[in-house]
GUKOLLUM-207784 format. One record per residue: x, y, z of N, C-alpha, C in turn; residue in one letter. Coordinates in steps of 0.05 Angstrom, whole numbers, plus 32768, in hexadecimal, padded with zeros to 4 digits. Layout:
! GUKOLLUM-207784
ATOM; n.x; n.y; n.z; ca.x; ca.y; ca.z; c.x; c.y; c.z; resn
ATOM; X; Y; Z; X; Y; Z; X; Y; Z; A
...
This chain:
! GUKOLLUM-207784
ATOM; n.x; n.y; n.z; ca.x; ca.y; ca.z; c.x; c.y; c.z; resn
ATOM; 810A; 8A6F; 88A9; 8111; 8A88; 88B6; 80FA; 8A8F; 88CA; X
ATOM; 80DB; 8A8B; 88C8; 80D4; 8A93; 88D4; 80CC; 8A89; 88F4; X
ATOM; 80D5; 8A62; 88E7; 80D1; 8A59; 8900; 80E6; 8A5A; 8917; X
ATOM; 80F8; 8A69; 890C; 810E; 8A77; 8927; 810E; 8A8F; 8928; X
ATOM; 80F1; 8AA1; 891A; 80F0; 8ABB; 8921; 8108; 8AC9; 890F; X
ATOM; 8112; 8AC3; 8903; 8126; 8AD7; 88EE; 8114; 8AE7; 88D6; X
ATOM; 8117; 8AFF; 88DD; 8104; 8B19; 88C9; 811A; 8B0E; 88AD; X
ATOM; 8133; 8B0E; 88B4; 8143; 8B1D; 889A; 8162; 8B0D; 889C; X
ATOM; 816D; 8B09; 888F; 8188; 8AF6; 888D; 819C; 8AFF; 8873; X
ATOM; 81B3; 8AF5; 887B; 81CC; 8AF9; 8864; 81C0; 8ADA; 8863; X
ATOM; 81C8; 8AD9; 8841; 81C4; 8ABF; 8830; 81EB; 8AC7; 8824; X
ATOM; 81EE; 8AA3; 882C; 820F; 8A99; 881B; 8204; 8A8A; 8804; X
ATOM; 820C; 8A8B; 87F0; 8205; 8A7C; 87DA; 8219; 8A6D; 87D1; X
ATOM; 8226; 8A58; 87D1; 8238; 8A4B; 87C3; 823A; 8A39; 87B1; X
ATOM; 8241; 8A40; 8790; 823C; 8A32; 877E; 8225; 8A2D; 8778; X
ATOM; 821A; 8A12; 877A; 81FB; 8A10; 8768; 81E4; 8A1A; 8781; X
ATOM; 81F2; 8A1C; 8799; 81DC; 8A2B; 87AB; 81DE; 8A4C; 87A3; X
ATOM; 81EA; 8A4D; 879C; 81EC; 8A74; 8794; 81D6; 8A77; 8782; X
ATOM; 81C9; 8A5F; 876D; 81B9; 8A6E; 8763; 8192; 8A69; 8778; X
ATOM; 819A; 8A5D; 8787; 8188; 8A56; 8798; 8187; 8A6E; 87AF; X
ATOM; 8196; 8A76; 87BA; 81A9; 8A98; 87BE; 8198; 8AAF; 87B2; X
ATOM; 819E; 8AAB; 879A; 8197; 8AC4; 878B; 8173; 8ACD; 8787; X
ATOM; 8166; 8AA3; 8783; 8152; 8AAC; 877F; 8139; 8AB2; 8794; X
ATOM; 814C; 8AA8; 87A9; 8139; 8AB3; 87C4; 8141; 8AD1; 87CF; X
ATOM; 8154; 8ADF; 87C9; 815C; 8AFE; 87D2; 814A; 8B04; 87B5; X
ATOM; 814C; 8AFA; 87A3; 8132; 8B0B; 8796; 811A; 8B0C; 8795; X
ATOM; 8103; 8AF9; 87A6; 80F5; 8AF8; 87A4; 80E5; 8AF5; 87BC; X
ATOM; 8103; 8AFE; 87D6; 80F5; 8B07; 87ED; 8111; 8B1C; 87F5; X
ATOM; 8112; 8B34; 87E4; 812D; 8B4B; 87EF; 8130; 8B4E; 8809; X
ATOM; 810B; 8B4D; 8814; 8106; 8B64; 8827; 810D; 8B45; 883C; X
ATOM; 8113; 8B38; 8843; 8116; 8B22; 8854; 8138; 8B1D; 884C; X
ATOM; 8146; 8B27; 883E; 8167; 8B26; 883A; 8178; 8B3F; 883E; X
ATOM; 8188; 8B3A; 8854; 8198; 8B63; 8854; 81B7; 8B55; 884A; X
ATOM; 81BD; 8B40; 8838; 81D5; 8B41; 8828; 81D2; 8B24; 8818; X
ATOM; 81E2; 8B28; 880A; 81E4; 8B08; 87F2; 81FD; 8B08; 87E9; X
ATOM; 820C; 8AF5; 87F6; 8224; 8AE7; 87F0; 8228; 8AD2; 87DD; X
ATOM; 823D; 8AD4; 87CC; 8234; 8AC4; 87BD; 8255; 8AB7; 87B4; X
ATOM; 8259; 8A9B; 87B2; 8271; 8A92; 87B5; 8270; 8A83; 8797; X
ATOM; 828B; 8A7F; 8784; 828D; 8A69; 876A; 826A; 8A65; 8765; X
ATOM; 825E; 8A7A; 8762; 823D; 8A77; 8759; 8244; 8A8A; 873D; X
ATOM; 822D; 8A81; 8727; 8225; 8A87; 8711; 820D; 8A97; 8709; X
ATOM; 81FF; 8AA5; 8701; 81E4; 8AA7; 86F8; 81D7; 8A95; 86E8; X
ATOM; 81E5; 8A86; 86DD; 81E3; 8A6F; 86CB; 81EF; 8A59; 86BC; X
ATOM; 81EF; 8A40; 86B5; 81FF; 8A2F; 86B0; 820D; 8A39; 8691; X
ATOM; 81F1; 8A3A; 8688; 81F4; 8A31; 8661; 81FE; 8A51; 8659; X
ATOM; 8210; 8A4E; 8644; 821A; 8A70; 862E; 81FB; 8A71; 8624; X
ATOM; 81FA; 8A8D; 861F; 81E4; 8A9A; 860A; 81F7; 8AB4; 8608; X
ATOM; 81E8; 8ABF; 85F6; 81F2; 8ADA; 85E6; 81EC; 8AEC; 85FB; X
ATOM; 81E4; 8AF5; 8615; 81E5; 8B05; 8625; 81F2; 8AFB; 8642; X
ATOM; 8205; 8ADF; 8636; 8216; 8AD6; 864F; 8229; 8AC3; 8647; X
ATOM; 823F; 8AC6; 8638; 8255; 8ABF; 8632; 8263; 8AAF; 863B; X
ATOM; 8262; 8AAF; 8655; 8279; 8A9B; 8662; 8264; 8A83; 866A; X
ATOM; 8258; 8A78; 8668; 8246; 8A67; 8673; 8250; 8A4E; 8663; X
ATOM; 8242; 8A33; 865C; 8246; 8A24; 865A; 823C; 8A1F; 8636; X
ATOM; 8256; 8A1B; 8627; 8241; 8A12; 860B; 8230; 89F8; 8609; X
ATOM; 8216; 8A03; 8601; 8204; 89F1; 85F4; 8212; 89D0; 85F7; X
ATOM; 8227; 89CE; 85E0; 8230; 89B8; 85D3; 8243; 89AA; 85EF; X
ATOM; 8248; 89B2; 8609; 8258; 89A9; 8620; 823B; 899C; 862B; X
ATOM; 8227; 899C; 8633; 8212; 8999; 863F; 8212; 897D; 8649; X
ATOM; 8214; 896C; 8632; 8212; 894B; 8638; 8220; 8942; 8640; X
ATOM; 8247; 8945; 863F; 825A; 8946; 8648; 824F; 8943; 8666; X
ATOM; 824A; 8967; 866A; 824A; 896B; 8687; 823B; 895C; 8693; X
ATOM; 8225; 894F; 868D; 820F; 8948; 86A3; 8216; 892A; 869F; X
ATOM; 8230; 8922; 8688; 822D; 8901; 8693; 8249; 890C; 86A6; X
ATOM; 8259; 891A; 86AE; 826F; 891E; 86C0; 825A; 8924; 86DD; X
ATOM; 8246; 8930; 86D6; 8240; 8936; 86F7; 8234; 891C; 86FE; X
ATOM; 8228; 8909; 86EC; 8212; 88F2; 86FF; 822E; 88D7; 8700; X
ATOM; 8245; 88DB; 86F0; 825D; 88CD; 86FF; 826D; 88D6; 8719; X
ATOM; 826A; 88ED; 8712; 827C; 88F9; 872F; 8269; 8909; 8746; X
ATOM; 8255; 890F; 8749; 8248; 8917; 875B; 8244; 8909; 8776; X
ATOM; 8249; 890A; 878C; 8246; 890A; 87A2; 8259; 88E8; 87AE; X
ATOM; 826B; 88E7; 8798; 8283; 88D7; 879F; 829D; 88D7; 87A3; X
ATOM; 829F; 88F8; 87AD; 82B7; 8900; 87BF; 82C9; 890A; 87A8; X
ATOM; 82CB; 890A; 8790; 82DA; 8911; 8781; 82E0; 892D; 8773; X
């Protein structure tokens, strides 16, 4: 931003960039005047103060589906 002179920007966040989104409007507000945020989460995994997230016991599942299907069009 600053090497094109931008003070302040809307951030789009989509999906696993939303939390990349979130953690730069928090930790520079005063450089963000909105945060969009598209199929983004606060977090992957369930805990007792976030319910819908992912159980524990899905974890290994998931990460052998993402290193088969990631960035091969599917």
């Amino acid at each position: 931003m600053d090497a094109v002179g931008c003070e302040r920007t809307v951030l789009l966040g989509d999906a696993e960039g939303g939390q990349m989104a979130m953690l730069f409007a928090a930790t520079h507000p005063e450089r963000v005047s909105a945060l969009i945020l598209t199929n983004a989460t606060a977090r992957h995994l369930r805990d007792v103060d976030y319910p819908c997230g992912l159980p524990a016991r899905s974890v290994p599942r998931f990460l052998e589906l993402m290193r088969q299907l990631w960035g091969n069009g599917r």
